[in-house]
C-alpha positions as CSV (number, residue, x, y, z in Angstrom):
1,X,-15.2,14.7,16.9
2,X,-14.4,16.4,13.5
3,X,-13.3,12.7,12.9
4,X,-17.1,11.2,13.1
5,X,-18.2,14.7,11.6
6,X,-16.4,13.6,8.0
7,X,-17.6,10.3,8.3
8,X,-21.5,11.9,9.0
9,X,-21.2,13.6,6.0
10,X,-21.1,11.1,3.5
11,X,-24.6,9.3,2.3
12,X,-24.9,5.6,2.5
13,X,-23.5,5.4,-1.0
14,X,-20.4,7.1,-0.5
15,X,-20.0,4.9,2.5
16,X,-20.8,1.7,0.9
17,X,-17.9,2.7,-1.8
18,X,-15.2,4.1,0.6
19,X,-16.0,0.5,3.2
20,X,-15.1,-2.0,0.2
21,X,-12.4,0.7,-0.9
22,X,-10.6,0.8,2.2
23,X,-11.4,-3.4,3.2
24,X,-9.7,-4.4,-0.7
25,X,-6.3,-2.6,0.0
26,X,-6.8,-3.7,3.6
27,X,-7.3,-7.7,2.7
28,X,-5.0,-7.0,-0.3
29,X,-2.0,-5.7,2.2
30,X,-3.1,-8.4,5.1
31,X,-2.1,-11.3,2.1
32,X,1.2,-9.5,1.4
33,X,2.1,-9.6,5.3
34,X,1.5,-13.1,5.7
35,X,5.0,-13.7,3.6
36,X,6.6,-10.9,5.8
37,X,6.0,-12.6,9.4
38,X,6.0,-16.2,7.6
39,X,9.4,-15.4,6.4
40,X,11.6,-18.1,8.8
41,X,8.8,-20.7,8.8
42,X,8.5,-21.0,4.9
43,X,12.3,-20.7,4.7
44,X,12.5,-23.7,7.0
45,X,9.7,-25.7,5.2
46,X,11.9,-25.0,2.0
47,X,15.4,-26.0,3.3
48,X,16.5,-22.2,2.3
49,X,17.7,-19.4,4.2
50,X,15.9,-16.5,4.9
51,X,17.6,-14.2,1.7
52,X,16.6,-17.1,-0.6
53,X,12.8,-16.4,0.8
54,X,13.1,-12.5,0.7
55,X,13.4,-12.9,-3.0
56,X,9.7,-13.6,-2.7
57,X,8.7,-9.9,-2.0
58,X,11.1,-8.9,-4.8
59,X,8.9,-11.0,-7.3
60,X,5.9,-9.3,-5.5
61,X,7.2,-5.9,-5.8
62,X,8.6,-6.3,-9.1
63,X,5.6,-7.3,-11.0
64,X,3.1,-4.7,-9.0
65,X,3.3,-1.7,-11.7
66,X,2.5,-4.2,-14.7
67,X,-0.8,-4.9,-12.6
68,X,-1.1,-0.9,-12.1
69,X,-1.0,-0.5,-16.0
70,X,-3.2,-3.3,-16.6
71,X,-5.8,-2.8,-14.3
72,X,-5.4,0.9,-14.6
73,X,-5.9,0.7,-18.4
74,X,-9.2,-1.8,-17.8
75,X,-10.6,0.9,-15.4
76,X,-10.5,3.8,-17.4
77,X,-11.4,1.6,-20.1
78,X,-14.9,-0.4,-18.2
79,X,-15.2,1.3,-15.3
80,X,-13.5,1.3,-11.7
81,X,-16.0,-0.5,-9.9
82,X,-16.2,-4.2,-12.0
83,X,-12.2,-4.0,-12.1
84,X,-11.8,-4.0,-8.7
85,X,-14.0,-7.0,-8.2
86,X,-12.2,-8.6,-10.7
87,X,-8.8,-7.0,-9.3
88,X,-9.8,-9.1,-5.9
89,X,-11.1,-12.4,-7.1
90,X,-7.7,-12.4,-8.8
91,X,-5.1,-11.5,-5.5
92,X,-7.2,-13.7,-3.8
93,X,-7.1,-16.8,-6.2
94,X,-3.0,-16.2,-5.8
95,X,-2.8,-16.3,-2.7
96,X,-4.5,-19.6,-2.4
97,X,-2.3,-21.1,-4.9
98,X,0.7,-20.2,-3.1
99,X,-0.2,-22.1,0.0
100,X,-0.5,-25.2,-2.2
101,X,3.2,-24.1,-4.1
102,X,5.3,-28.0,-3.8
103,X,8.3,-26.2,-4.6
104,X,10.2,-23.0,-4.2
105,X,10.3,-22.0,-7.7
106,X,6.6,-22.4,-7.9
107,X,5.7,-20.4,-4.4
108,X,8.2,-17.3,-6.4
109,X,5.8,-17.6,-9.4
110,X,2.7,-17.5,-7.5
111,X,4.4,-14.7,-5.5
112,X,5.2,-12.8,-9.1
113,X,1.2,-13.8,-9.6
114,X,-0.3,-12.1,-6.8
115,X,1.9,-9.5,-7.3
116,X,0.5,-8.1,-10.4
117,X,-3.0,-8.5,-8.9
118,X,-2.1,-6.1,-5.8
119,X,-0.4,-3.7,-8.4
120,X,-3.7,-3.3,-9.5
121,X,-5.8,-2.6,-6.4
122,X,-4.0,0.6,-4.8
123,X,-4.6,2.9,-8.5
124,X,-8.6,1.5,-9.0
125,X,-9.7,1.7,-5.3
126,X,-7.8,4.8,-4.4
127,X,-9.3,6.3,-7.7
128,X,-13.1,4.8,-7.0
129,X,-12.9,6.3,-3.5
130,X,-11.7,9.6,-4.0
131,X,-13.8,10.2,-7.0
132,X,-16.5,9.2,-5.3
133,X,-16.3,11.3,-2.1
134,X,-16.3,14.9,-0.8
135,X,-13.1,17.4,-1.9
136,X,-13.7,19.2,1.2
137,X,-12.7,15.8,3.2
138,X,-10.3,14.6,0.8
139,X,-6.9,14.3,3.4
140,X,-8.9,12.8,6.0
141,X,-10.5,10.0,4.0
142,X,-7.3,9.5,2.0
143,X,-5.5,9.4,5.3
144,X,-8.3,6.7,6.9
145,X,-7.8,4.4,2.9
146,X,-4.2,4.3,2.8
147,X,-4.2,2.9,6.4
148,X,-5.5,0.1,5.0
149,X,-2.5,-0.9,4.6
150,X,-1.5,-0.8,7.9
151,X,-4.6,-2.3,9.2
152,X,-3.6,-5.5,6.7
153,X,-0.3,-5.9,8.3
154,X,-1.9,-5.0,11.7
155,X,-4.2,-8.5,10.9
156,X,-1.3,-10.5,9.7
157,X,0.4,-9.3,13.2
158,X,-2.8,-10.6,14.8
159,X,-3.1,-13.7,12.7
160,X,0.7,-15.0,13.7
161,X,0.5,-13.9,16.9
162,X,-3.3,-15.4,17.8
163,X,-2.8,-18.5,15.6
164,X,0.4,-19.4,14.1
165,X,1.8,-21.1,17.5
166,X,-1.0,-23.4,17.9
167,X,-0.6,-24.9,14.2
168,X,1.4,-28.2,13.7
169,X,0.4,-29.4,10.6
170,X,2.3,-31.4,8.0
171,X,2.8,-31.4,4.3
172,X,0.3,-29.0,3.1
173,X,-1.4,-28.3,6.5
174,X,2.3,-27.0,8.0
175,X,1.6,-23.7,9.7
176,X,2.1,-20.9,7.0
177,X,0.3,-23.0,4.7
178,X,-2.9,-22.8,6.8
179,X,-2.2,-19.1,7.0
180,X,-2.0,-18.1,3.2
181,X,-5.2,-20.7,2.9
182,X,-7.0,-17.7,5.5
183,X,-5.6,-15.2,3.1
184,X,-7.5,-16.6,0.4
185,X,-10.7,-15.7,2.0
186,X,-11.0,-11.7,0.2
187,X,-12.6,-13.1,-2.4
188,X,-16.0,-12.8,-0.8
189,X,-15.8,-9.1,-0.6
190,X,-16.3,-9.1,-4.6
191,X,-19.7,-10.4,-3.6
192,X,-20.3,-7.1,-1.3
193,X,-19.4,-4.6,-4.0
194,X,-21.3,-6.9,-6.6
195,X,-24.3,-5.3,-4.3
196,X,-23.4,-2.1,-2.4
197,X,-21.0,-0.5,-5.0
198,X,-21.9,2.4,-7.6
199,X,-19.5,3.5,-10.1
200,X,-17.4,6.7,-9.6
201,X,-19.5,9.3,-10.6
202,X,-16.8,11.0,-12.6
203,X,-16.1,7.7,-14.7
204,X,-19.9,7.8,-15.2
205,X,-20.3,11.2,-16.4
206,X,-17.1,11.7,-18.2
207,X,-18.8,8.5,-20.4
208,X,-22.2,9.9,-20.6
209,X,-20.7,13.1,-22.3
210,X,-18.6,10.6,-24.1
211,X,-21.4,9.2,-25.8
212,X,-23.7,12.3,-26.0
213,X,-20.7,13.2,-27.7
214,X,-20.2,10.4,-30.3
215,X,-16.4,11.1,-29.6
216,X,-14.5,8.8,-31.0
217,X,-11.3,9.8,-28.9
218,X,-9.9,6.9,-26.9
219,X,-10.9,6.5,-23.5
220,X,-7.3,6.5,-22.3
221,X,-5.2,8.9,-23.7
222,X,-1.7,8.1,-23.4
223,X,-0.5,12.3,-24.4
224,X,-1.4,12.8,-20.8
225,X,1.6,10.5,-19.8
226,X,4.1,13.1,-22.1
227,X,2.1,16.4,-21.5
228,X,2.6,14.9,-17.5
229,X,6.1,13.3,-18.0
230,X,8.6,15.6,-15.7
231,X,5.3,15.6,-13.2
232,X,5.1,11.4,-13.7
233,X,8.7,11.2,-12.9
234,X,8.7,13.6,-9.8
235,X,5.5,11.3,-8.6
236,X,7.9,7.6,-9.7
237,X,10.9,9.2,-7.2
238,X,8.5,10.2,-4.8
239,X,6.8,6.7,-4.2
240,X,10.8,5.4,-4.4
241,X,11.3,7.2,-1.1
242,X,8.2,6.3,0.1
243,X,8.1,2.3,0.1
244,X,11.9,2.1,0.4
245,X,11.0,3.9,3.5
246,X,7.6,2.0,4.5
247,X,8.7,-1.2,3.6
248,X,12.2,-0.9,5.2
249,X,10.5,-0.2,8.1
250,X,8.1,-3.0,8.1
251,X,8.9,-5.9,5.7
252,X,12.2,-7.7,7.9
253,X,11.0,-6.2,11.5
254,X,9.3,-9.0,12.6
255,X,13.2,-11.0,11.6
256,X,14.7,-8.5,13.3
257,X,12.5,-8.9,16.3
258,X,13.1,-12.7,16.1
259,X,16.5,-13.2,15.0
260,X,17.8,-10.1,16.7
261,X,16.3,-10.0,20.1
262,X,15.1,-13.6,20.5
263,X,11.9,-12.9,20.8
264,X,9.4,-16.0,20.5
265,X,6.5,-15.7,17.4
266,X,3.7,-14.6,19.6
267,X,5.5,-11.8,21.6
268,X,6.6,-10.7,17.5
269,X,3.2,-11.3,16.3
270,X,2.2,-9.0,19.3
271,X,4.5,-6.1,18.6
272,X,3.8,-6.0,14.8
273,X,0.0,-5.4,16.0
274,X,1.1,-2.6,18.5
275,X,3.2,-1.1,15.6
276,X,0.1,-1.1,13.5
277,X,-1.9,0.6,16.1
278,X,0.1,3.9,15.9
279,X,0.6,3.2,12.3
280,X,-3.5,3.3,11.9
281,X,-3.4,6.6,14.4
282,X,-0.5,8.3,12.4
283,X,-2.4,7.7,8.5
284,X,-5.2,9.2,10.0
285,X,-4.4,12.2,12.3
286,X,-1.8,13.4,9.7
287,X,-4.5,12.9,6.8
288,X,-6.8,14.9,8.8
289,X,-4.0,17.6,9.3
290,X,-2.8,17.6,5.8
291,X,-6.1,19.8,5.0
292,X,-5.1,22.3,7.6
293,X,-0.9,22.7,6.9
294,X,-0.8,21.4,3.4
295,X,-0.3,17.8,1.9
296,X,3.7,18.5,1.6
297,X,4.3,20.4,5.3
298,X,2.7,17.4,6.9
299,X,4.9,14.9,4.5
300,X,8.2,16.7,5.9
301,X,7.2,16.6,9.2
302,X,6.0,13.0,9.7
303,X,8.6,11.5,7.7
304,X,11.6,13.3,9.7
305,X,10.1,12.5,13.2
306,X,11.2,9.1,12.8
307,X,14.7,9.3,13.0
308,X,14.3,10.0,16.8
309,X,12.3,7.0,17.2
310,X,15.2,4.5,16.5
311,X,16.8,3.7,19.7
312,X,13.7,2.6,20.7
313,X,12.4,1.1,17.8
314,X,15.5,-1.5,16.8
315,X,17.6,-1.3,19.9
316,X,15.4,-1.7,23.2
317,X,15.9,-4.6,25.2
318,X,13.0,-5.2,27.0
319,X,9.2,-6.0,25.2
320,X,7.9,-2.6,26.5
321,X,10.1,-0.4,24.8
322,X,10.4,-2.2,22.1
323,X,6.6,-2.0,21.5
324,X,6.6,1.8,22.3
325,X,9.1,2.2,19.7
326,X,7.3,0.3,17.2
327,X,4.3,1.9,17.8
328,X,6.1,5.6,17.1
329,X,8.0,4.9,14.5
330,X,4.8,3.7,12.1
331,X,2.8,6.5,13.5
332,X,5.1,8.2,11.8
333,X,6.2,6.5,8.9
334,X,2.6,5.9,8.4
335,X,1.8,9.8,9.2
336,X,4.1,10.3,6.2
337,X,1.9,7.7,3.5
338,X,-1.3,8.6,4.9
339,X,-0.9,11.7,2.8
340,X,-0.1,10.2,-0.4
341,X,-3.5,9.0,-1.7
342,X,-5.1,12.4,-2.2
343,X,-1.6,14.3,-2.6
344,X,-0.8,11.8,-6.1
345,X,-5.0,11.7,-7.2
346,X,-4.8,15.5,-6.8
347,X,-1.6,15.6,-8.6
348,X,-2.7,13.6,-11.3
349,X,-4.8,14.2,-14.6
350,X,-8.1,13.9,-14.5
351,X,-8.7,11.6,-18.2
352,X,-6.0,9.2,-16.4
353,X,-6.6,9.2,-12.6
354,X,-7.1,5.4,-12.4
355,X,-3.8,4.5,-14.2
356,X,-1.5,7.7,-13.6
357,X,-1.2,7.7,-10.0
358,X,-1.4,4.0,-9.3
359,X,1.8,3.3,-11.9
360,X,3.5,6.0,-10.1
361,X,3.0,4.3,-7.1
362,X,4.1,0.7,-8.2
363,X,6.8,2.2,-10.4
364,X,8.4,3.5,-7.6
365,X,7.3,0.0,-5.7
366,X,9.6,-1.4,-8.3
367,X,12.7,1.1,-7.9
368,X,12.4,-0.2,-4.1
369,X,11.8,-3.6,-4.8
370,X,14.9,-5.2,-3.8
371,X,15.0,-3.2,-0.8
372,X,14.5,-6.8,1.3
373,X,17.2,-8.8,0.0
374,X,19.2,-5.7,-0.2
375,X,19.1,-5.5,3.6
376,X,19.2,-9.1,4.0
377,X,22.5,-9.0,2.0
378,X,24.0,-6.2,3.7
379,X,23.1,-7.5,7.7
380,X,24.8,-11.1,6.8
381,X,27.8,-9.4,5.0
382,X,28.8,-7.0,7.3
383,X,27.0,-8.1,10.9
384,X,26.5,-11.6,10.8
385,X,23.3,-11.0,10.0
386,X,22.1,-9.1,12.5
387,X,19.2,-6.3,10.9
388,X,19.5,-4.0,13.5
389,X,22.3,-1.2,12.2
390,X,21.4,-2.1,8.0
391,X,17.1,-1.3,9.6
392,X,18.2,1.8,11.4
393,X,20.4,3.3,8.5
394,X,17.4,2.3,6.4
395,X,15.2,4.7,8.3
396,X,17.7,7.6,8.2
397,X,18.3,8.1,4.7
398,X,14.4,7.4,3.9
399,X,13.1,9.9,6.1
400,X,15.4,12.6,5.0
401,X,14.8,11.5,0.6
402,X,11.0,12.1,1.5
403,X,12.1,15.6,3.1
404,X,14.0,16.5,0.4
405,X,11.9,15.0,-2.5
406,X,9.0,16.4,-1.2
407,X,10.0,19.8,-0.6
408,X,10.5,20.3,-4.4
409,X,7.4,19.3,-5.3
410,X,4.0,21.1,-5.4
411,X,0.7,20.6,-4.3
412,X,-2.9,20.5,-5.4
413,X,-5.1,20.4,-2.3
414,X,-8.8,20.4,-2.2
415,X,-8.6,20.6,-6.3
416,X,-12.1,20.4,-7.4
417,X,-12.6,17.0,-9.4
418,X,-16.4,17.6,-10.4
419,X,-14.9,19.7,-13.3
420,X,-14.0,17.1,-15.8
421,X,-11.5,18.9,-17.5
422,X,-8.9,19.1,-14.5
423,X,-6.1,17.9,-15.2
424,X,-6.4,18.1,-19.1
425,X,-3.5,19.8,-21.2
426,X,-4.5,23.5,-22.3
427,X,-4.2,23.1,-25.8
428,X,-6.7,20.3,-25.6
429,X,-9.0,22.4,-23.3
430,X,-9.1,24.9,-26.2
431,X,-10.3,22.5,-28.3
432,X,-13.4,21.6,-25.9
């Protein structure tokens, strides 16, 4: 009931801004996971194999924390609420073109594409949300936005599963085609926030005293980034950990399910959305809890309650346990992340909210971003290219980094953003 009690508390404005938060990263992770469960279909469509097609999410991965800065920089810069219209038209425009790609060089170059649109989307919408909502909530909503993410992959499960075996298409109507065509269809939730969207009331009033000012100090300030730099770095290996860990979890399991256990598309299309489920349970009840044991407690303890979970995750043999493991091990891995959009906005500078934490995140997207074809490598050099002890390893060393990495670190829970200085270096609060 405390769950509804958050949600009560907002005002229709706040709502309006954390809905088309939360349904951006969700249709903006829902386009990524069509390539993940599309994999072996667009590798056959392509006469490649399936590490030829991985290199796809390294081009997405690689190019995310150029769309960060970018995007980042036009949000601090024009505010957070037109970038992330124009942060949507353009993932969604990408996806499109890649279901019309003749060629495998030019589906990698739509893939590099997108991926500096969804680079973009995690720093401005995390950064609109948060600044937009209650402190005193902050680990529960940041818990219920980065599930977005899940909840994407949860529809791309429910996509493949519901549709893909009933479409037989040719040429540019074959089945993963159709799919990315449906992933095209975000674009009309610029046309919501066009209407139902205010600006972050921070970016707002942090211009109006700009202006009542006259200052003539840039509206990004890049001495953040050095005064920050041993923090920024700490934040770049922390999100290293973190989507090594999510997305070797997530991005070659529905392979594994496939190649590894035999399992037919809409049984693996089934499981993904069963994984998501506890995935979407875990971001949110561990947000929630994060206000009550800390940000970095709860990080610990998610992220090390996974290791248990894989037996049943990669080596069941029946559908049931296989979906029971599935479902734990993203309610924790997921537990884990859930934390992470209020823990890196609260441990972020103020001035620089919409580009510092979002380039963390993506630079550290980056570090990981060969984690697919690195796995893919590994399972067909040393197991015939079986996933199942390369995905398992995977979630051992992950879960343990995060421990560690996070243990180190500090926290800034329920820091109070109204004040415009947080996050400002002394000296030039001394100026003020």
């Amino acid at each position: 009931m405390a769950f509804f009690g958050e949600l009560k508390r907002l005002n229709p404005v706040q709502r309006s801004t954390f809905a088309a938060c939360f349904l951006g990263w969700t249709l903006d992770a829902f386009d990524f996971f069509l390539l993940t469960v599309c994999l072996k279909a667009i590798a056959a469509d392509f006469h490649v194999g399936i590490p030829a097609i991985a290199e796809a999410i390294f081009w997405t991965l690689v190019m995310r924390p150029l769309g960060a800065l970018i995007f980042g920089v036009l949000a601090e810069r024009y505010g957070r609420r037109p970038t992330l219209i124009l942060n949507i038209v353009c993932f969604s425009v990408f996806e499109l073109a890649s279901a019309f790609a003749p060629s495998l060089t030019t589906f990698l170059v739509c893939r590099a594409m997108f991926g500096i649109a969804m680079g973009g989307e995690w720093g401005v919408g995390a950064a609109l949300a948060l600044e937009s909502l209650p402190a005193s909530g902050r680990g529960f909503f940041s818990g219920i936005l980065q599930e977005g993410y899940v909840v994407g992959n949860l529809l791309a499960g429910a996509l493949y599963w519901l549709l893909f075996p009933h479409l037989h298409g040719t040429g540019m109507l074959t089945g993963w085609r159709v799919m990315f065509m449906i992933g095209a269809l975000p674009a009309l939730l610029a046309f919501y926030m066009q209407y139902k969207v205010e600006e972050s009331p921070i970016w707002l009033e942090a211009e109006r005293r700009r202006r009542a000012e006259r200052s003539t100090k840039p509206r990004i300030d890049f001495r953040h980034f050095v005064t920050y730099l041993p923090t920024f770095l700490f934040l770049v290996l922390l999100m290293t950990c973190f989507n090594s860990f999510s997305h070797g979890t997530q991005d070659l399991y529905p392979t594994l399910l496939e190649k590894d256990h035999g399992l037919a598309p809409g049984r693996v299309g089934l499981l993904i959305v069963i994984a998501n489920i506890g995935a979407l349970l875990g971001g949110i009840i561990c947000g929630a809890l994060s206000e009550r044991i800390g940000r970095r407690r709860m990080i610990i303890i998610a992220a090390l309650a996974a290791i248990p979970v894989i037996p049943l995750w990669a080596w069941s043999h029946t559908v049931p346990l296989l979906a029971l493991g599935g479902f734990l091990m993203q309610f924790a891995v997921q537990g884990a992340f859930g934390v992470i959009p209020a823990h890196l906005n609260e441990l972020s500078p103020g001035p620089v909210r919409a580009v510092f934490p979002g380039f963390a995140y993506q630079l550290g997207n980056l570090c990981s971003s060969r984690n697919g074809v690195f796995q893919a490598a590994l399972a067909q050099r040393y197991s015939g290219g079986v996933l199942t002890v390369v995905m398992s390893w995977t979630v051992v060393v992950g879960a343990i980094a995060i421990a560690l990495v996070t243990g180190l670190g500090r926290e800034a829970r329920g820091e109070d953003w109204s004040k415009l200085d947080v996050g400002v270096p002394t000296e030039e609060k001394s100026l003020g």
